[in-house]
TIKOLZA-331434 format. One line per field, with one value per residue (C-alpha): x, y, z; residue in three letters; residue number from 1; chain. Coordinates in nm, 2 decimals, always signed. Layout:
<sites>
u	X / ...
v	Y / ...
w	Z / ...
residu	Ala / ...
num	NUM / ...
chaine	A / ...
</sites>
This chain:
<sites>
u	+0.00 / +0.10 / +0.19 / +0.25 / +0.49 / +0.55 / +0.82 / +1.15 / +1.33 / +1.49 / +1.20 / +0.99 / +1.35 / +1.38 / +1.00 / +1.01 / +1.28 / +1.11 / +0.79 / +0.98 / +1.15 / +0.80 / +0.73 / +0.53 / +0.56 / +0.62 / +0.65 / +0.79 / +0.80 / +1.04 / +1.08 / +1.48 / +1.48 / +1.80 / +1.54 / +1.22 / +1.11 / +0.88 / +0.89 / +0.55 / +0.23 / +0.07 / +0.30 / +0.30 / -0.11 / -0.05 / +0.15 / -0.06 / -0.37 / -0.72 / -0.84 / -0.51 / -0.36 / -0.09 / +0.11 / +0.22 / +0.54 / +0.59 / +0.65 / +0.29 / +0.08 / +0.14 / +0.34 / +0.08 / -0.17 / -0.06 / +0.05 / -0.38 / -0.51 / -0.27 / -0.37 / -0.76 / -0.77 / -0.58 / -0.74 / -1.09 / -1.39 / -1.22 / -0.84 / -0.74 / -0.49 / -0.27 / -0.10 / +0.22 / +0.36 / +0.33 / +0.01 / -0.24 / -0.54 / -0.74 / -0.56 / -0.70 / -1.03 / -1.02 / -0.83 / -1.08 / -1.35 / -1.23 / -1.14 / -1.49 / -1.64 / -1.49 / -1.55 / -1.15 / -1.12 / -0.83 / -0.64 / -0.38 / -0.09 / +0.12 / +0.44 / +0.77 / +1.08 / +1.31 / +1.60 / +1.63 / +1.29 / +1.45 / +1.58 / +1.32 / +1.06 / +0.78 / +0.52 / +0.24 / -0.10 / -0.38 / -0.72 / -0.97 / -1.25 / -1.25 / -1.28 / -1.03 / -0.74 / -0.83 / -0.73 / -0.36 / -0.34 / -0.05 / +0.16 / +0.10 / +0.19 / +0.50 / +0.64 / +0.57 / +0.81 / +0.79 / +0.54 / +0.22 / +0.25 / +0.37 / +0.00 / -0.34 / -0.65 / -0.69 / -1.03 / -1.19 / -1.02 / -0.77 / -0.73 / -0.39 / -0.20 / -0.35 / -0.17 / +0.12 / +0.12 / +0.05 / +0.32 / +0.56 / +0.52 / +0.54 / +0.84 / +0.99 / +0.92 / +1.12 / +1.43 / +1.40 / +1.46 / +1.75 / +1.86 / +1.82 / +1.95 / +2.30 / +2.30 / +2.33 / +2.56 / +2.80 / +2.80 / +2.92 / +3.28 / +3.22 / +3.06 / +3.34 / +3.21 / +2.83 / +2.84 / +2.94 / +2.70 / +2.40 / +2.56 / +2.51 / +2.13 / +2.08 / +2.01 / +1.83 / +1.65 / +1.32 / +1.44 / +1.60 / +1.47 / +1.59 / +1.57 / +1.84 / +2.07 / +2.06 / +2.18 / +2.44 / +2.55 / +2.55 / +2.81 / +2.99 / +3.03 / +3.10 / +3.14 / +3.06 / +2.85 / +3.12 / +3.10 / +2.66 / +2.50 / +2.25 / +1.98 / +1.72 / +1.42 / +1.06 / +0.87 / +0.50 / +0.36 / +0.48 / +0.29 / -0.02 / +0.00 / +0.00 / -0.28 / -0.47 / -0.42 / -0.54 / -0.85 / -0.92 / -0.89 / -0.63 / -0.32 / +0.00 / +0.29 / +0.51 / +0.49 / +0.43 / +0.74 / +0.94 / +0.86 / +0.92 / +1.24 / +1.30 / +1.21 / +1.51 / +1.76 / +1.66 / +1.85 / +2.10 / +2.41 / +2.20 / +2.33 / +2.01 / +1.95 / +2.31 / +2.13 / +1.78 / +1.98 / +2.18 / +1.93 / +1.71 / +2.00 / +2.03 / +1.70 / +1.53 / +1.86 / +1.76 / +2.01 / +2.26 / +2.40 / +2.75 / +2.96 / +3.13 / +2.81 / +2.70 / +3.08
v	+0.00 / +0.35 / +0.57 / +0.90 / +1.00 / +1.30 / +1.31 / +1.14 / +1.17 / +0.89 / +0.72 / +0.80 / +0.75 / +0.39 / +0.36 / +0.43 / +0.19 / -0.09 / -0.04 / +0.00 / -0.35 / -0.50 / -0.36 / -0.11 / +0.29 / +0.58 / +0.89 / +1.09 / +1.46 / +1.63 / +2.03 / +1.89 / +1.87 / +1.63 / +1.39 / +1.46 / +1.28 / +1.60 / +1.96 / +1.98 / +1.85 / +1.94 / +1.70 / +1.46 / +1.44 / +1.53 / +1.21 / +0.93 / +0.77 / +0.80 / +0.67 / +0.81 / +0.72 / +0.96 / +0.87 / +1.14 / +1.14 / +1.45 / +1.55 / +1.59 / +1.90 / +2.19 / +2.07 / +1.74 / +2.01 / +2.18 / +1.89 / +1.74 / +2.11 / +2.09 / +1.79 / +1.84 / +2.10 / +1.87 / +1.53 / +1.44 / +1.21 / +0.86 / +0.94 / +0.82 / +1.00 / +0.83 / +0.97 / +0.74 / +1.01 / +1.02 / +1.23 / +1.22 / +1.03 / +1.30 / +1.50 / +1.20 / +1.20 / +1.57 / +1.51 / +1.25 / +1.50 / +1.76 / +1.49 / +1.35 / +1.60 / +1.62 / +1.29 / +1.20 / +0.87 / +0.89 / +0.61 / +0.66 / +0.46 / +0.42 / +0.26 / +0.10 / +0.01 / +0.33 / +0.26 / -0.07 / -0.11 / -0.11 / -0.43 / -0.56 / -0.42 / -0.20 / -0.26 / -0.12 / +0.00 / +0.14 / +0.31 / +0.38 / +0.23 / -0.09 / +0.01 / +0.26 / +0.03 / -0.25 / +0.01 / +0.06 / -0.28 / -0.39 / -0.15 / -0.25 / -0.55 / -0.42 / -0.25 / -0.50 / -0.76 / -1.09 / -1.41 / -1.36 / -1.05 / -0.70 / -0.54 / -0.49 / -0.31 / -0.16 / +0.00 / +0.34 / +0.60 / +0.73 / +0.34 / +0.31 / +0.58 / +0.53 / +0.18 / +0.33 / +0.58 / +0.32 / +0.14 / +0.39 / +0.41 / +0.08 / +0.09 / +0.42 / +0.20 / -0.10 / +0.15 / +0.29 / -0.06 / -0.14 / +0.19 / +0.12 / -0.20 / -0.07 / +0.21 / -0.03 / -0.28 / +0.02 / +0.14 / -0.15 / -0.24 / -0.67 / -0.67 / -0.56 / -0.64 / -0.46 / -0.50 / -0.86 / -0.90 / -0.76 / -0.98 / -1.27 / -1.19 / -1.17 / -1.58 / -1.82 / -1.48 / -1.39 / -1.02 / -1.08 / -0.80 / -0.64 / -0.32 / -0.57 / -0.62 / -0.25 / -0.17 / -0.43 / -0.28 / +0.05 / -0.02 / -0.19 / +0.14 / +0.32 / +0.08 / +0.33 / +0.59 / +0.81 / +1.02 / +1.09 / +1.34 / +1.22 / +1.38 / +1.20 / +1.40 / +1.32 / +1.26 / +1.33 / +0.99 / +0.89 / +1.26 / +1.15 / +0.78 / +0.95 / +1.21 / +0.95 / +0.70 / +1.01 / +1.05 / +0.67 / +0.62 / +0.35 / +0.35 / +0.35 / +0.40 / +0.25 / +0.48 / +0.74 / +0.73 / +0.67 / +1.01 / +1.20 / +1.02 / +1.21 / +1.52 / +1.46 / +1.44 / +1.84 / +1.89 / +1.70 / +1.48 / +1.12 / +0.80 / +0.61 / +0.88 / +0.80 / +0.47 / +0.60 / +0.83 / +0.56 / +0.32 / +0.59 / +0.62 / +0.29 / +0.18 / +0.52 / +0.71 / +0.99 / +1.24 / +1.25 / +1.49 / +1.41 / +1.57 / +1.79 / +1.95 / +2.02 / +2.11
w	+0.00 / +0.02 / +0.27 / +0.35 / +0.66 / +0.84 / +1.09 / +0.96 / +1.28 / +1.50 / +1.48 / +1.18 / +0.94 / +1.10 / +1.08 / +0.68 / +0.60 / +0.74 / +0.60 / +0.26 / +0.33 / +0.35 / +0.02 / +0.02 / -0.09 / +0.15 / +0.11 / +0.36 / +0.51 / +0.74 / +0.80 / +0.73 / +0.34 / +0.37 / +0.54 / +0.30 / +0.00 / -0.07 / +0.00 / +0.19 / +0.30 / -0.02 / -0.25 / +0.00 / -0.03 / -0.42 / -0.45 / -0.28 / -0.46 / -0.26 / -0.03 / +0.13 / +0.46 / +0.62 / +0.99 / +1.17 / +1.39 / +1.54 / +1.90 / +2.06 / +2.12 / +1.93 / +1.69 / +1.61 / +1.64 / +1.34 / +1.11 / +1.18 / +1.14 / +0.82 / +0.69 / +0.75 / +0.51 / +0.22 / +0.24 / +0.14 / +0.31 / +0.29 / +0.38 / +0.69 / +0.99 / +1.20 / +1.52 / +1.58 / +1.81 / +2.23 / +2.24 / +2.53 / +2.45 / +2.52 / +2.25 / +2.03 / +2.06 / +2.00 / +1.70 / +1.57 / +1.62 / +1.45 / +1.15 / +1.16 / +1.06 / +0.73 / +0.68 / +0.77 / +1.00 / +1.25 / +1.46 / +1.75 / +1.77 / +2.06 / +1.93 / +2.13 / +2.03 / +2.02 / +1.82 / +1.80 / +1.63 / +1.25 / +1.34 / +1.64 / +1.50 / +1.68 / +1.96 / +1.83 / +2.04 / +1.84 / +1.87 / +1.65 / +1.45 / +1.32 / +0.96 / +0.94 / +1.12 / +0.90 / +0.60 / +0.78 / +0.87 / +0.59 / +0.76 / +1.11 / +1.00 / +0.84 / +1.15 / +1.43 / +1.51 / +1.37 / +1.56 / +1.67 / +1.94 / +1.91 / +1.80 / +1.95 / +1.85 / +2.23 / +2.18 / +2.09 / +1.98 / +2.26 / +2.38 / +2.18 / +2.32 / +2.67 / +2.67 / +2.54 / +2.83 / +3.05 / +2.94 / +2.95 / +3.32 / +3.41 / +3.20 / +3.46 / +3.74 / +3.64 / +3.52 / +3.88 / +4.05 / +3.86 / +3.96 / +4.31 / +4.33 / +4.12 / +4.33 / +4.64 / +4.50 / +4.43 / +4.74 / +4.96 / +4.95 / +4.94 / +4.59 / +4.38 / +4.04 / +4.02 / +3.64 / +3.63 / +3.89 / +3.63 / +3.38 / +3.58 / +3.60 / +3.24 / +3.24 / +3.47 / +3.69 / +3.71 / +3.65 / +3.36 / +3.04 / +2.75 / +3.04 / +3.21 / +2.90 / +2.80 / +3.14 / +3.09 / +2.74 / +2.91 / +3.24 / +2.92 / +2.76 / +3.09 / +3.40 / +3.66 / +3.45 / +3.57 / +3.25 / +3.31 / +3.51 / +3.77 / +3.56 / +3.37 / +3.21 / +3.19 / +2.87 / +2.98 / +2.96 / +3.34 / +3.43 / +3.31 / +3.39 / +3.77 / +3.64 / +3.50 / +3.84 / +4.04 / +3.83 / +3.84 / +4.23 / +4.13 / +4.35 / +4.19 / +4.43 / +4.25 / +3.90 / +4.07 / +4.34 / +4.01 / +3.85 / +4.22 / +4.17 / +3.86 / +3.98 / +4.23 / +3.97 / +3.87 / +4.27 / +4.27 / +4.11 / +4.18 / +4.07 / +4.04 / +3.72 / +3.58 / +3.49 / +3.44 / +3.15 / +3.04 / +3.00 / +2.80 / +2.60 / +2.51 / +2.41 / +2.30 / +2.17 / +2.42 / +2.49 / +2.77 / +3.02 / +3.06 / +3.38 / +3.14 / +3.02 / +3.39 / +3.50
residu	Unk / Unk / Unk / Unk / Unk / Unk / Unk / Unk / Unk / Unk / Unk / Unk / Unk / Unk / Unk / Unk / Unk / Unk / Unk / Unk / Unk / Unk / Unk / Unk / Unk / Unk / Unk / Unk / Unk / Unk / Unk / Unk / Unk / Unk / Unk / Unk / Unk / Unk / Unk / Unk / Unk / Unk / Unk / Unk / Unk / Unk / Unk / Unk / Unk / Unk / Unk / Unk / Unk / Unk / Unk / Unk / Unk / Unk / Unk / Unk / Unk / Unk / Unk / Unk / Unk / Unk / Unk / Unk / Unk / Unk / Unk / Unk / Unk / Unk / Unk / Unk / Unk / Unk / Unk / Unk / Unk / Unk / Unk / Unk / Unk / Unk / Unk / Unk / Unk / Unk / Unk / Unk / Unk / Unk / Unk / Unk / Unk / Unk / Unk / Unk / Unk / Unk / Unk / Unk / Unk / Unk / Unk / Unk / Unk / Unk / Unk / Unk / Unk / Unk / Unk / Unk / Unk / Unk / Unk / Unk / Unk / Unk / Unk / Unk / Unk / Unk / Unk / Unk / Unk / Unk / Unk / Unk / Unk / Unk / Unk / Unk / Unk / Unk / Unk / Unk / Unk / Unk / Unk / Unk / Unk / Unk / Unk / Unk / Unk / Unk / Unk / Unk / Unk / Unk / Unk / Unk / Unk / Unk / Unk / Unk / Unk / Unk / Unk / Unk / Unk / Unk / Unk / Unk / Unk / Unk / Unk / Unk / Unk / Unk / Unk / Unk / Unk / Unk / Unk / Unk / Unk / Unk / Unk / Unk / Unk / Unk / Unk / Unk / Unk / Unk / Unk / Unk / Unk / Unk / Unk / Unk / Unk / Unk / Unk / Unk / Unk / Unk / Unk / Unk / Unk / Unk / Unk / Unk / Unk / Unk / Unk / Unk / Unk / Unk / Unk / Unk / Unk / Unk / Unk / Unk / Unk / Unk / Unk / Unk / Unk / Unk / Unk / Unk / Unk / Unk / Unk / Unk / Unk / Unk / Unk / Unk / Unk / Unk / Unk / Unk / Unk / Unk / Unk / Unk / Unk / Unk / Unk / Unk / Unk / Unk / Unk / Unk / Unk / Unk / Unk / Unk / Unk / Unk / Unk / Unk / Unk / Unk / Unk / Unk / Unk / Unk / Unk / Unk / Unk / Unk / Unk / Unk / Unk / Unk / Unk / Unk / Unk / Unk / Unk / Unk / Unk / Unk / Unk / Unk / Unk / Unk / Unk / Unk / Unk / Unk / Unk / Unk / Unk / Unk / Unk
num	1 / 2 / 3 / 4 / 5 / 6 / 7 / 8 / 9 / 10 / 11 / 12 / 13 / 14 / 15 / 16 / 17 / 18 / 19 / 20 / 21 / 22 / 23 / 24 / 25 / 26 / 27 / 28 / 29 / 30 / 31 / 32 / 33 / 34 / 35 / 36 / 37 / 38 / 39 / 40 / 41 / 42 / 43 / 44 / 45 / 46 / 47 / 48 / 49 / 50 / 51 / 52 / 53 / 54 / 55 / 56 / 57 / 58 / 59 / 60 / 61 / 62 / 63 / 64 / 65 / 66 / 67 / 68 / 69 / 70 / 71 / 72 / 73 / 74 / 75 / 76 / 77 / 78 / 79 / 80 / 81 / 82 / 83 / 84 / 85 / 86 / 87 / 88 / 89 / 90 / 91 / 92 / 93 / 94 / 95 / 96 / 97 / 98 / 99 / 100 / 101 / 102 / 103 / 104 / 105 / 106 / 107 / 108 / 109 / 110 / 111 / 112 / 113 / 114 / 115 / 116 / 117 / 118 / 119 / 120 / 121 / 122 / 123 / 124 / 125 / 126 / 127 / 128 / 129 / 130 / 131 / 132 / 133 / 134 / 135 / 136 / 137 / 138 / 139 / 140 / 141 / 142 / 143 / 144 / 145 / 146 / 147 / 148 / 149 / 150 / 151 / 152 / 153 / 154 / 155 / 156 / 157 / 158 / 159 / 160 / 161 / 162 / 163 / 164 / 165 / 166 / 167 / 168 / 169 / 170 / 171 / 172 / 173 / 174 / 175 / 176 / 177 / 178 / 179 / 180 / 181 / 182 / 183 / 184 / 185 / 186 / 187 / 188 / 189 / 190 / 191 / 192 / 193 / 194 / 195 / 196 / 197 / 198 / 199 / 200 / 201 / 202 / 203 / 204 / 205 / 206 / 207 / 208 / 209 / 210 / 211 / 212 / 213 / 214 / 215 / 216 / 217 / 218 / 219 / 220 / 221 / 222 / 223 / 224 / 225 / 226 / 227 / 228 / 229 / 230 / 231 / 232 / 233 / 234 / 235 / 236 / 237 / 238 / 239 / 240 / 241 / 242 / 243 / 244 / 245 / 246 / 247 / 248 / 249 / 250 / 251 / 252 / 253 / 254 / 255 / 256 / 257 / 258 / 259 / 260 / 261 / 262 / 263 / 264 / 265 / 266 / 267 / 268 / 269 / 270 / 271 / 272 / 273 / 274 / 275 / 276 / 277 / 278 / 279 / 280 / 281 / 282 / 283 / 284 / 285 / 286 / 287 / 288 / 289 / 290 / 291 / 292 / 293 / 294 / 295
chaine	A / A / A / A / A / A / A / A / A / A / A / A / A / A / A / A / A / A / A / A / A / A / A / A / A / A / A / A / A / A / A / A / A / A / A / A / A / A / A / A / A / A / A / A / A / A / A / A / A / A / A / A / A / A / A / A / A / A / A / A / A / A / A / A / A / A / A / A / A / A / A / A / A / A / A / A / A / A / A / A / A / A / A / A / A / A / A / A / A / A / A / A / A / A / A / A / A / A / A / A / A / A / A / A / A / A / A / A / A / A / A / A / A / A / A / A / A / A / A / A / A / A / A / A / A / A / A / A / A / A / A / A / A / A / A / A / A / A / A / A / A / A / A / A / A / A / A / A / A / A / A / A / A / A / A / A / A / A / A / A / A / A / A / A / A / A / A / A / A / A / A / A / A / A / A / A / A / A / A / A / A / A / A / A / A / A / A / A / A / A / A / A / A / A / A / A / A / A / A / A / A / A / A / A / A / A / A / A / A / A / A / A / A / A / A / A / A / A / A / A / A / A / A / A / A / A / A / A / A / A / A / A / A / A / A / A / A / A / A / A / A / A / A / A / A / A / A / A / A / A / A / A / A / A / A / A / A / A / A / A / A / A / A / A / A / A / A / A / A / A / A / A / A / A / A / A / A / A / A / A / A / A / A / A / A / A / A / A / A / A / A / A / A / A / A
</sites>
């Protein structure tokens, strides 16, 4: 099928080669004209045959905002939107609305896999109607990894980034416990080897993960995170997991001591975020402050 793309970035560039390798045609938009196959939104609709379907993968809020405001005014009833970026599900069902009415259908897609998912592939957690992700189906199929599991149809519109959000904090809990835990192995003068001591976790454990052998590549790389900064940022999605929690009634102690745990780097040099950083380094390609940028 055919596809148009917008956002060519970490993601969306790794994104478009896969679903190229599957066999089917992208074409892709970037404001970075060494990224783009086109030179705007308008020859990226131009170019695909209706009914069209067109991904977006820009950061969320104002700048997805723009791009669906942009995009509602070139497609026709029958075209289809997808959101692949980390937008709040209730951003989605405002989106849909607006697309609705001009006869546009619109899925969310919350999608894992960071860097790695070129080769992996992607998780992928959609929402929407059941017509309109049939139509994208091909490339959902494209994109996740190979065997039976990697997608779901969550629900309604909304439902596919809400999982993703969800998942996103269960995923900041887990990087705070192996921060804890290296933390404490460090500090105590018996265990002498704290990264062979991971390594030795990686098999036969019930906390063995790919979180566990991306902390493991990372004490490779630097075996006492001596060049990071105890400062990890916070995407949004652990935010509203909390937000969400709070609005539920559903306790979450967990999650949500994970993001306060965060908010402590912003204070002070903490070790538990030299993993937290490193670990987002190594599976999302996030950015890193290194001691030299905060000397």
């Amino acid at each position: 099928m055919q596809l148009g793309l917008v956002g060519l970035g970490k993601m969306g560039g790794n994104m478009r080669e896969r679903i190229r390798r599957a066999g089917h045609t992208v074409v892709g938009y970037d404001r970075d004209p060494d990224l783009a196959d086109v030179g705007s939104l308008t020859e990226l609709v131009d170019k695909l045959d209706a009914p069209r379907v067109v991904w977006v993968m820009v950061p969320a809020g104002a700048a997805t905002q723009s791009v669906v405001d942009e995009l509602g005014g070139l497609l026709e009833p029958g075209d289809i939107v997808v959101d692949g970026g980390n937008s709040r599900w209730t951003d989605d069902e405002k989106h849909a609305g607006e697309l609705a009415a001009k006869g546009i259908g619109f899925v969310d897609a919350g999608v894992s896999g960071g860097v790695w998912g070129l080769k992996n592939g992607y998780a992928l957690m959609v929402g929407g109607e059941a017509e309109h992700v049939e139509k994208v189906q091909p490339v959902f199929d494209a994109l996740k990894p190979a065997g039976d599991f990697g997608f779901v149809h969550a629900g309604k519109v909304g439902a596919g980034h809400f999982a993703k959000m969800v998942h996103n904090g269960i995923e900041y809990a887990m990087m705070q416990a192996y921060a804890e835990g290296w933390e404490l192995l460090e500090k105590v003068h018996s265990v002498t080897d704290v990264r062979e001591v991971f390594r030795s976790w990686q098999e036969g454990t019930v906390i063995r993960s790919w979180l566990l052998d991306l902390a493991v590549n990372a004490l490779d790389e630097d075996e006492h995170l001596d060049e990071l900064k105890g400062y990890a940022e916070d995407s949004g999605e652990g935010r509203w997991t909390v937000e969400a929690a709070i609005d539920q009634a559903v306790p979450l102690p967990a999650i949500t001591a994970s993001l306060f745990a965060r908010f402590a780097s912003r204070q002070d040099d903490s070790p538990q975020m030299k993993m937290i950083a490193a670990l987002r380094n190594q599976f999302g390609g996030h950015a890193v402050t290194t001691a030299a940028d905060k000397a």
